[in-house]
VOKE-454728 format. One record per residue (C-alpha): residue number from 1; x negated, z negated, y negated. Coordinates in Angstrom, 2 decimals, always signed. Each point is the difference from the previous one (the first is absolute). Example, Ala and Ser with C-alpha at 12.3 -4.5 7.8 and 13.67 -1.06 7.14 Angstrom:
BEGIN
+-----+---------+---------+---------+
!   n !       x !       z !       y !
+-----+---------+---------+---------+
!   1 !  -12.30 !   -7.80 !   +4.50 !
!   2 !   -1.37 !   +0.66 !   -3.44 !
+-----+---------+---------+---------+
//
This chain:
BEGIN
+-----+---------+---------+---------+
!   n !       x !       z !       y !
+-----+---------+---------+---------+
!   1 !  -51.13 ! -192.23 ! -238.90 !
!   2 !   -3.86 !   -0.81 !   +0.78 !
!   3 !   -0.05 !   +3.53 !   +0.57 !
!   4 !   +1.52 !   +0.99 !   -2.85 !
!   5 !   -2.16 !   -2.42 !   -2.26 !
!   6 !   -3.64 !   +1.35 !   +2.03 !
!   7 !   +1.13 !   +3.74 !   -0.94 !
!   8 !   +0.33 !   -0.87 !   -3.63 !
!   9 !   -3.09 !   -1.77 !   -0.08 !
!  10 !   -1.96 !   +2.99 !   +1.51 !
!  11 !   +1.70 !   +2.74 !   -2.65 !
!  12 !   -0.91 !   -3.00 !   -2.91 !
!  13 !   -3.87 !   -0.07 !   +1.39 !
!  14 !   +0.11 !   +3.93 !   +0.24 !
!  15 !   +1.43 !   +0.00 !   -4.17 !
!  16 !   -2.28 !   -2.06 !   -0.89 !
!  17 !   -3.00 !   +1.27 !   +1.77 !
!  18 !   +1.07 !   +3.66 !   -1.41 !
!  19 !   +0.53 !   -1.40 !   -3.58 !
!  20 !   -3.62 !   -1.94 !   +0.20 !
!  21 !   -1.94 !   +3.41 !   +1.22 !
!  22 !   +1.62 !   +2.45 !   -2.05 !
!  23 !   +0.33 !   -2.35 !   -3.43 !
!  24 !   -2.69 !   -2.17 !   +0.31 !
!  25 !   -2.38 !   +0.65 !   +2.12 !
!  26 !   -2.99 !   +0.88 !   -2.90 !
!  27 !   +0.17 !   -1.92 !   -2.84 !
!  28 !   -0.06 !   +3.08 !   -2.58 !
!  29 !   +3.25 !   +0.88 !   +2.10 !
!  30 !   +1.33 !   -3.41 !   -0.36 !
!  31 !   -0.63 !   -0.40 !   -3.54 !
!  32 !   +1.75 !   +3.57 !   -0.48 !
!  33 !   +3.39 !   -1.47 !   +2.06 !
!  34 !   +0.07 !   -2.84 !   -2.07 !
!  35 !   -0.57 !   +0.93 !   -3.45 !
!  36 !   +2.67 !   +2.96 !   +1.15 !
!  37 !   +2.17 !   -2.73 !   +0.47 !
!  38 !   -0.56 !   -1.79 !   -3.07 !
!  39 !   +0.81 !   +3.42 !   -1.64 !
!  40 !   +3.65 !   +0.21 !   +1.72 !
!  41 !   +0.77 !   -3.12 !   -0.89 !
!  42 !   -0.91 !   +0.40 !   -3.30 !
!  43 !   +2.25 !   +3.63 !   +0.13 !
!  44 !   +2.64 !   -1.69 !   +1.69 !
!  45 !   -0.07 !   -3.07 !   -3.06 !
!  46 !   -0.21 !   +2.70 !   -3.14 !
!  47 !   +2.98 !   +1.53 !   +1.60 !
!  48 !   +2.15 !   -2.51 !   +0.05 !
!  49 !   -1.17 !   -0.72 !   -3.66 !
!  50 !   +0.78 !   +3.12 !   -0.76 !
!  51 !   +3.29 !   +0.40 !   +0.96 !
!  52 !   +1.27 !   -4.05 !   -0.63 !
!  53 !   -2.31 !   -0.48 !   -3.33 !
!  54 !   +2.23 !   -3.20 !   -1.23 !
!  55 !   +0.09 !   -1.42 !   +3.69 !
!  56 !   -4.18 !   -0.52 !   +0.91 !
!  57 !   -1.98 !   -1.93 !   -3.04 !
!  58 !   -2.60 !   +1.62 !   -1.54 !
!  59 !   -2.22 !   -3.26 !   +1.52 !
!  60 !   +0.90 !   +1.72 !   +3.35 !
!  61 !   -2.19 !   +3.21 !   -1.02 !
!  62 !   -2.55 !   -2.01 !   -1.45 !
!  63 !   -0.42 !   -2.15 !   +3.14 !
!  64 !   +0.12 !   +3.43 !   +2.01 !
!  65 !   -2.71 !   +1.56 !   -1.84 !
!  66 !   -2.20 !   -3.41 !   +0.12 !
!  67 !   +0.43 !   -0.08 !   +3.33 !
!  68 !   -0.88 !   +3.59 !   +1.07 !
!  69 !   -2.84 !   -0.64 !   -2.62 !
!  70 !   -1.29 !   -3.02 !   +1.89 !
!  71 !   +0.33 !   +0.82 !   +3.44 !
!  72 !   -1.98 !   +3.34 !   -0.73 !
!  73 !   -3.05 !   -1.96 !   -1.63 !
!  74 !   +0.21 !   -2.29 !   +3.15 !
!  75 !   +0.18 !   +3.20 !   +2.48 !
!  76 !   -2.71 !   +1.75 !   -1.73 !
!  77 !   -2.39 !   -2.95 !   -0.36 !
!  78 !   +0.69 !   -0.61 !   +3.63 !
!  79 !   -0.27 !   +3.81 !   +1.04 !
!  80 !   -3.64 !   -0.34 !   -2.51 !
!  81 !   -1.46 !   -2.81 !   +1.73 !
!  82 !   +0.87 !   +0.82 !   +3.61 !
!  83 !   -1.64 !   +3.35 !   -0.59 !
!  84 !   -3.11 !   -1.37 !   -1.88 !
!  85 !   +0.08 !   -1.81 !   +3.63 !
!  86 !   -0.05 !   +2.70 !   +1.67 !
!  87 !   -2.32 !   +1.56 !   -1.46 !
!  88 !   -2.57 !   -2.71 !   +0.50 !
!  89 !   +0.92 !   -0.47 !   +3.84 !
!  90 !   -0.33 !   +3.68 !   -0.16 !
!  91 !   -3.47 !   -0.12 !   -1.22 !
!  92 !   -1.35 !   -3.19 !   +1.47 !
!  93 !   +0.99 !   +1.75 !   +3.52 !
!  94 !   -1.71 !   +3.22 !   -0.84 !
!  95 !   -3.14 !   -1.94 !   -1.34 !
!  96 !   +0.02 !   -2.22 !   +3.82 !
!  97 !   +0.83 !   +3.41 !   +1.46 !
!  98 !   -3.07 !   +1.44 !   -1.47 !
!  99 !   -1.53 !   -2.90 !   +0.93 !
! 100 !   +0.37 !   -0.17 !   +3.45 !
! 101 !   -0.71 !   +3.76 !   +0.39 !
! 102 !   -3.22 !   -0.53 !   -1.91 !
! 103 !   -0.90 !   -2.75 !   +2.18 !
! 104 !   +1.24 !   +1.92 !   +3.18 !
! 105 !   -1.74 !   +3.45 !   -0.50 !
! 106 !   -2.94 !   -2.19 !   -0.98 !
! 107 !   -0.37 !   -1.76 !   +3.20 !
! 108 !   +0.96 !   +3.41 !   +2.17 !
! 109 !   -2.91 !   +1.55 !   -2.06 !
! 110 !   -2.09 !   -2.60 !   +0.81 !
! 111 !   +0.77 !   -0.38 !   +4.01 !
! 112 !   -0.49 !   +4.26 !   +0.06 !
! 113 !   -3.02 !   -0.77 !   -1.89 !
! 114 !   -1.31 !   -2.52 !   +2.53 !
! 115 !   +0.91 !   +2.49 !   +3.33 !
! 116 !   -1.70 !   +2.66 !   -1.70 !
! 117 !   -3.28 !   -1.96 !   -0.60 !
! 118 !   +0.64 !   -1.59 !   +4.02 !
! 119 !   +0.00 !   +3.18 !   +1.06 !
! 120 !   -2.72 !   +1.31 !   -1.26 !
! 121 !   -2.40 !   -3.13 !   +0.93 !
! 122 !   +1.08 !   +0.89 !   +3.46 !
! 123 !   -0.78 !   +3.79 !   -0.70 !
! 124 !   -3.34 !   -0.79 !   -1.60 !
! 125 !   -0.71 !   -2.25 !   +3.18 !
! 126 !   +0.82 !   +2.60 !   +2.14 !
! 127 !   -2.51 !   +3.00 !   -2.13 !
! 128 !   -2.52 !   -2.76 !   -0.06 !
! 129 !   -0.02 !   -0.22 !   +3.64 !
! 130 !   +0.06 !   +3.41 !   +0.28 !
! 131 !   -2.94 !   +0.67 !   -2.12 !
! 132 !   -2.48 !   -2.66 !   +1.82 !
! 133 !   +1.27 !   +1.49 !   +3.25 !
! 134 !   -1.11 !   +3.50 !   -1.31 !
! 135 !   -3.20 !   -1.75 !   -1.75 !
! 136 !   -0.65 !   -1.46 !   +3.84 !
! 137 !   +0.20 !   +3.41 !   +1.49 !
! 138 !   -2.01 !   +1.73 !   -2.30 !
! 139 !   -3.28 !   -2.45 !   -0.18 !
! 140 !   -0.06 !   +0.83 !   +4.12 !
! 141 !   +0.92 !   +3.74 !   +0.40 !
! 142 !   -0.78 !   +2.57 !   -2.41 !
! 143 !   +2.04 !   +2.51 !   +2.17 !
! 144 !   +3.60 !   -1.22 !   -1.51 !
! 145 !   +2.03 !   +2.12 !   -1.68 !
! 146 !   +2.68 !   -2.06 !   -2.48 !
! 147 !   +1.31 !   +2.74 !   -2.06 !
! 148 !   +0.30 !   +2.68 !   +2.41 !
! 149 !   +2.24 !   +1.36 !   +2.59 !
! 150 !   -0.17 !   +2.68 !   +2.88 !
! 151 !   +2.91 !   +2.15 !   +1.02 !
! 152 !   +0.28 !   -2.09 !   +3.53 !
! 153 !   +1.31 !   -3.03 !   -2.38 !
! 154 !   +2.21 !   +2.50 !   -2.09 !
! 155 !   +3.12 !   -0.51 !   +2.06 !
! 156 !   -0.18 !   -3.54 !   +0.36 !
! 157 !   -0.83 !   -0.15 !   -3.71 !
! 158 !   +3.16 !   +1.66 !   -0.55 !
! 159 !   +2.27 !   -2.21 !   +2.32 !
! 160 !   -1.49 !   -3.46 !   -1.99 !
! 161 !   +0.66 !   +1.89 !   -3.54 !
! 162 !   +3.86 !   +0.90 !   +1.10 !
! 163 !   +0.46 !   -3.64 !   +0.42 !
! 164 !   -1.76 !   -1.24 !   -3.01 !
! 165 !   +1.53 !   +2.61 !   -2.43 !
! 166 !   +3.42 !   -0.86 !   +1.11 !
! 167 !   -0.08 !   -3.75 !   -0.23 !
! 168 !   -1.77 !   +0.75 !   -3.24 !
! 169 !   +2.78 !   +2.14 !   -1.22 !
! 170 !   +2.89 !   -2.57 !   +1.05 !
! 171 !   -1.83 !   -2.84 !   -1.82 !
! 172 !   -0.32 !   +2.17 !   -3.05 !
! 173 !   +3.53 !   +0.79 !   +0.23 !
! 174 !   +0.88 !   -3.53 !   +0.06 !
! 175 !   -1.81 !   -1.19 !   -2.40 !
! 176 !   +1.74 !   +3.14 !   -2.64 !
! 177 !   +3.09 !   -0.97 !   +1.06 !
! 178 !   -0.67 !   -3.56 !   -1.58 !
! 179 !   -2.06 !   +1.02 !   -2.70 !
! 180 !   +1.90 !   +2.77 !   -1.00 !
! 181 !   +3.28 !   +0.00 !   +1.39 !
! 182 !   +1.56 !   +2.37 !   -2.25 !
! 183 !   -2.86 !   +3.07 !   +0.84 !
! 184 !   +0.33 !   +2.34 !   +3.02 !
! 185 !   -2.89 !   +0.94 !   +0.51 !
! 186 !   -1.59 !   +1.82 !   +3.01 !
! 187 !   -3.66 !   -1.05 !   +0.80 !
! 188 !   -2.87 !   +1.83 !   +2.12 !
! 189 !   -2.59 !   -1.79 !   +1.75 !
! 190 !   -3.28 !   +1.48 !   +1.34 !
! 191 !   -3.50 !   -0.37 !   +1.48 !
! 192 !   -3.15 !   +1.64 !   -1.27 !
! 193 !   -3.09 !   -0.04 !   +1.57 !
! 194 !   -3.52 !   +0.04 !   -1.57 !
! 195 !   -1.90 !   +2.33 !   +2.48 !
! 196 !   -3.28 !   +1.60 !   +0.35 !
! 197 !   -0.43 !   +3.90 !   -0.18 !
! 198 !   -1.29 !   -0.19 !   +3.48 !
! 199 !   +2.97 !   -2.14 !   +1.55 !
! 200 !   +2.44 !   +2.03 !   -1.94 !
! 201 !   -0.78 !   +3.43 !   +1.45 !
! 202 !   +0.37 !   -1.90 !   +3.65 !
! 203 !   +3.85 !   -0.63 !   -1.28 !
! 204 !   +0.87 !   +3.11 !   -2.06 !
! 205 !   -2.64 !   +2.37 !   +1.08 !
! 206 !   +2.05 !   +2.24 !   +2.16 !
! 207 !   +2.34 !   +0.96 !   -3.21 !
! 208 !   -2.48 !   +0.88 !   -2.39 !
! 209 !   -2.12 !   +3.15 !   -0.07 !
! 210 !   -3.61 !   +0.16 !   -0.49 !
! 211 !   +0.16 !   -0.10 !   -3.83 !
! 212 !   +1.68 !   -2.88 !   -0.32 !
! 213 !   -2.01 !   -1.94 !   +2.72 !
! 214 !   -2.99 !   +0.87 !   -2.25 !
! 215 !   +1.34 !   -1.31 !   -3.10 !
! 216 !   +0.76 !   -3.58 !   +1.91 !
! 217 !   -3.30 !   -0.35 !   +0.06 !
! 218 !   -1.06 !   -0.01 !   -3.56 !
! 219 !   +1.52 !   -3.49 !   -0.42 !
! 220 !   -0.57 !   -2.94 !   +2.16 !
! 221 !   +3.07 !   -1.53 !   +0.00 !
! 222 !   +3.68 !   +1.43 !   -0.35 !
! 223 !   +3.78 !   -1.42 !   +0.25 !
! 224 !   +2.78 !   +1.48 !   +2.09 !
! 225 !   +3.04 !   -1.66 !   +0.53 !
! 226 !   -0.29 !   -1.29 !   +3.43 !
! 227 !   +3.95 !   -0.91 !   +0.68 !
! 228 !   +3.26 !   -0.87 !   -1.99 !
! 229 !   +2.88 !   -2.18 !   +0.73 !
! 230 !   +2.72 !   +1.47 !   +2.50 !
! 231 !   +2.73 !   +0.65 !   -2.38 !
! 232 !   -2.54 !   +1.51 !   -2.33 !
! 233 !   -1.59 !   +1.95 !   +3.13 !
! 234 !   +3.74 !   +1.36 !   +1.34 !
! 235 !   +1.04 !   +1.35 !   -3.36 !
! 236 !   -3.14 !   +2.50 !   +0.24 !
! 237 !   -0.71 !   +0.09 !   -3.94 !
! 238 !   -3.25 !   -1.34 !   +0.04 !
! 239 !   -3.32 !   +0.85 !   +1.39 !
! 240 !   -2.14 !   -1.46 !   +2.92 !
! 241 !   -3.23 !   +0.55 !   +0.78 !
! 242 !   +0.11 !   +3.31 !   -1.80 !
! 243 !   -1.40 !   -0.52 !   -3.03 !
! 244 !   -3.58 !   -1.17 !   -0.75 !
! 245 !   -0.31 !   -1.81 !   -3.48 !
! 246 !   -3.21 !   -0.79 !   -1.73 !
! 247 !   -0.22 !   -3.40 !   -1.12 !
! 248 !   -1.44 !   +0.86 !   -3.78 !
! 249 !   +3.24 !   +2.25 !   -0.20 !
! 250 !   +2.32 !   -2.70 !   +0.23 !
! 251 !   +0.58 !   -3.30 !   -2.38 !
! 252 !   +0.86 !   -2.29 !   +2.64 !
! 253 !   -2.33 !   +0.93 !   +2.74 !
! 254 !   -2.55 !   -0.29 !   -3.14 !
! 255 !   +1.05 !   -3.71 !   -1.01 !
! 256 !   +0.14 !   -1.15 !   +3.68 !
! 257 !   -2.94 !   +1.92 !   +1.91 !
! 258 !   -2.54 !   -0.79 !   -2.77 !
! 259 !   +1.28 !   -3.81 !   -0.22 !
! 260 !   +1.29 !   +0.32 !   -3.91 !
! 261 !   +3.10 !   -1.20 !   +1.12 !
! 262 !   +1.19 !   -2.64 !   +2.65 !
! 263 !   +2.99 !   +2.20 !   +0.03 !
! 264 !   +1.83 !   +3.23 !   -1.71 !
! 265 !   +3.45 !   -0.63 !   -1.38 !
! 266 !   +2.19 !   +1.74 !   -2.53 !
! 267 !   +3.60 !   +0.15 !   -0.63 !
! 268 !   -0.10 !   +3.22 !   -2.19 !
! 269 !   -2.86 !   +2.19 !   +0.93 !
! 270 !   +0.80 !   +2.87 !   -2.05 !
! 271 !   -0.50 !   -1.84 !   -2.79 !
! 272 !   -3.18 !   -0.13 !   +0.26 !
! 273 !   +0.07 !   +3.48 !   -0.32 !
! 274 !   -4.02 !   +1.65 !   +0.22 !
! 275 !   -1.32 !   -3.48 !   +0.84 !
! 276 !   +1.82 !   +0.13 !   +3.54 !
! 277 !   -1.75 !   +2.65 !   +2.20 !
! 278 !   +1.17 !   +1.49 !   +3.38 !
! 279 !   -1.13 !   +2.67 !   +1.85 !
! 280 !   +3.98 !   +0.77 !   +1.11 !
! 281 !   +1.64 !   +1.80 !   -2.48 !
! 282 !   +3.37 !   -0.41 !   +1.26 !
! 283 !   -0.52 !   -3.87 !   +0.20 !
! 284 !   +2.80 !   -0.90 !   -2.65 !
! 285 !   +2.39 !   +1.81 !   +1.78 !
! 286 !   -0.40 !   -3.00 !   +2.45 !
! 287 !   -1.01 !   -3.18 !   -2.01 !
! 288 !   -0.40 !   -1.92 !   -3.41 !
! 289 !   -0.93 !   -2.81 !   +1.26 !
! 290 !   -2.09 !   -1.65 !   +2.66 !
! 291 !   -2.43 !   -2.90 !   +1.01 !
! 292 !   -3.12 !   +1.00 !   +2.17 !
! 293 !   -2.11 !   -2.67 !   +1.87 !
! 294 !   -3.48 !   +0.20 !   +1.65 !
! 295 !   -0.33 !   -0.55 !   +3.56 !
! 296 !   -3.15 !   -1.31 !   +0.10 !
! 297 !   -2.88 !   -3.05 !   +1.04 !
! 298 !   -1.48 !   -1.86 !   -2.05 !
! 299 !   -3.55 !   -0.11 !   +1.26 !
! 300 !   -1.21 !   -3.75 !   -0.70 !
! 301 !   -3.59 !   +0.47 !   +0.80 !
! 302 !   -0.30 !   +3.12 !   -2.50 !
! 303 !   +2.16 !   -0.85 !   -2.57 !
! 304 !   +2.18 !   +3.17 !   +0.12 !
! 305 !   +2.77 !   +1.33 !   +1.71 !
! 306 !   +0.75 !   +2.97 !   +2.61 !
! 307 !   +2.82 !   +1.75 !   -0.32 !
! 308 !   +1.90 !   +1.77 !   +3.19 !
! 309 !   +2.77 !   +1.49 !   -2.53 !
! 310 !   +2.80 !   -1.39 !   -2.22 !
! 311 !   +4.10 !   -0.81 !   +0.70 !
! 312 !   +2.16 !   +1.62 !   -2.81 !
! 313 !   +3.45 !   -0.09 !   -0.95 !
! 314 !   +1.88 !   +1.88 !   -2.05 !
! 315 !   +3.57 !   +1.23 !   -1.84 !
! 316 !   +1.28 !   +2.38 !   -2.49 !
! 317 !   +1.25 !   -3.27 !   -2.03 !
! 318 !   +2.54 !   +2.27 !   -1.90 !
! 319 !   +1.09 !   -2.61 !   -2.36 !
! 320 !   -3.75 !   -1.24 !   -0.70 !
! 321 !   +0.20 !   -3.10 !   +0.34 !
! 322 !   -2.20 !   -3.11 !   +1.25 !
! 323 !   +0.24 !   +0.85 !   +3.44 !
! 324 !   -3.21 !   -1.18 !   +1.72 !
! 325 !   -1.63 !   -3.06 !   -0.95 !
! 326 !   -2.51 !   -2.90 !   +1.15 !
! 327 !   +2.35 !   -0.45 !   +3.05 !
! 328 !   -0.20 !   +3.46 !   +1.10 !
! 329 !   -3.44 !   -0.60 !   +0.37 !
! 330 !   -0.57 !   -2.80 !   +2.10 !
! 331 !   +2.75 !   +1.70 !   +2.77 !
! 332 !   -2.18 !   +3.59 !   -0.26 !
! 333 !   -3.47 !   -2.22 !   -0.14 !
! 334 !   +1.14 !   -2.34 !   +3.02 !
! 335 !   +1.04 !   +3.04 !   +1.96 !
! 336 !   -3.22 !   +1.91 !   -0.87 !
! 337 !   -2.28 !   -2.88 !   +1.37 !
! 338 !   +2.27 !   +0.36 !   +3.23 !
! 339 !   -1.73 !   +3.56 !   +0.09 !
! 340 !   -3.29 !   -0.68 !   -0.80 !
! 341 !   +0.13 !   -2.74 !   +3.23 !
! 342 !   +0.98 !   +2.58 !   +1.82 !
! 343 !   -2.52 !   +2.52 !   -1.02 !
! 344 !   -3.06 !   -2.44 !   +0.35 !
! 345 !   +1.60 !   -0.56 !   +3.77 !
! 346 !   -0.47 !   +3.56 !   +0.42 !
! 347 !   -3.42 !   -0.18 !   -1.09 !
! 348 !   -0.41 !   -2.81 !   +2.32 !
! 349 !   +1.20 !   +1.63 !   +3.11 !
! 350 !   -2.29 !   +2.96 !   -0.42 !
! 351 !   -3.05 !   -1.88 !   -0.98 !
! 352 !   +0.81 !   -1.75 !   +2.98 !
! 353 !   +0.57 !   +3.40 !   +2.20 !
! 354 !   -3.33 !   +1.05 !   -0.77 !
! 355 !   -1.91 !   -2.83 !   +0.56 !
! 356 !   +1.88 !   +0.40 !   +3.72 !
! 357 !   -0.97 !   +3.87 !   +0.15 !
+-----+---------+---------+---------+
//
């Protein structure tokens, strides 16, 4: 019997949990069930009237239609003012909603805003020590050589720029992925080196003929693309160290070498069309945009900087859009001091050599 009664129970919970999900679980759907209700009963009423006319009162038909009348003000007023509710819970969420986001993006904005300016404090600590170590050197040995440096250092050189070019390259990959997670796009990183004719026909004399080493030598300084980042390296499309590019024949080199420009950075160079000028002519087959920073010292007691070269980055940024930005920088300009510490220990090891010799 207790059995019995517990199975009818359960199939009375399961009807009644059907009927309240499939009749009236919205209230549109609810309202629908009921007024469809109202309707049959109404049928089911003029029927009877219909076919017994002397046996319902007309009062019955009067009461009917009152009724129906009634109830469907009282639905709809209901149905009215539970979705004027609604829609004001509806809006009042979406207005905290905003809100909140507002305040949130506000306060991540703010906390990237104050990393970014920590970080470079400790950057500009870093290049000011930097620059009153060179300023040191220099007041007690005219014999150092900042900006320059001999084929015996190349391979070194090249070792220290693998390692900075790749971390450089994962960091800028991280940072796309957050800023634009919706872009692919493949980046390039690279070295160039500022270099004296002199110094540069120690490093790429042996592949040039006697033509070309003469025209090295009507300018005093020229760029070559001292190393790029492994991936870029192992897919073999770009150059190194086998082109020599004059520094009024590029924009860039131009805005940075000549201190116009703390920086170079464009999202959409050929836009700019004639005002953009590089000596490769194939150079849009490999990038539309890039950022370019000096590696340099700032030399305190003079007032002016030297520059050892610049780190660049770069991407075909097929969908042009707002790829590089203020971030970009500081990761290519934190990494570039890294090489310009190394380059003025360089210098310091063979001033110190030649004192010994």
């Amino acid at each position: 019997m207790d059995s019995g009664s517990a199975m009818g129970s359960s199939s009375d919970k399961k009807l009644f949990s059907y009927i309240k999900e499939y009749f009236f679980k919205h209230t549109d759907r609810a309202l629908t069930v009921i007024f469809g209700i109202i309707g049959i009963l109404g049928l089911i009423l003029s029927y009877i009237g219909w076919q017994y006319p002397d046996g319902v009162p007309m009062r019955m038909f009067m009461i009917r239609d009152l009724a129906i009348l009634g109830i469907a003000i009282v639905l709809t007023l209901f149905a009215t003012t539970f979705k004027l509710q609604s829609i004001s819970i509806r809006k009042e969420t979406n207005s905290k909603v905003k809100q909140i986001r507002g305040e949130t993006s506000a306060q991540v904005e703010g906390l990237r805003l104050y990393i970014t300016k920590q970080l470079e404090n400790y950057r500009i600590t870093g290049r000011n020590f930097t620059s009153e170590l060179v300023d040191y050197y220099r007041t007690r040995s005219s014999d150092i050589h900042i900006n320059e440096i001999g084929p015996e250092e190349w391979e070194f050189m090249k070792d220290v720029c693998k390692d900075i070019t790749l971390r450089v390259r994962i960091a800028l990959e991280e940072h796309l992925r957050h800023t634009h997670p919706q872009i692919n796009e493949n980046i390039s990183v690279c070295v160039k080196l500022l270099i004296s004719s002199e110094r540069l026909l120690d490093i790429v004399g042996t592949r040039l003929n006697s033509q070309a080493k003469i025209g090295l030598k009507t300018k005093d300084k020229w760029v070559i693309t001292a190393y790029r980042d492994p991936k870029t390296y192992s897919d073999k499309k770009r150059e190194v160290s086998h082109v020599v590019y004059e520094i009024d024949q590029n924009t860039a080199y131009m805005n940075i070498f000549k201190g116009l420009k703390e920086c170079f950075l464009n999202n959409n160079l050929k836009d700019l069309e004639d005002a953009y000028l590089n000596e490769n002519p194939n150079w849009d087959r490999h990038y539309n945009a890039t950022v370019v920073v000096p590696i340099r010292y700032e030399l305190t007691s003079l007032g002016e900087y030297e520059f050892f070269g610049a780190l660049a980055v770069d991407s075909l940024n097929k969908s042009k859009s707002e790829l590089f930005n203020e971030d970009c920088v500081y990761i290519l300009a934190h990494a570039a001091d890294f090489l310009a510490n190394f380059f003025l220990s360089i210098a310091l090891f063979r001033m110190c050599d030649e004192k010994e010799n």
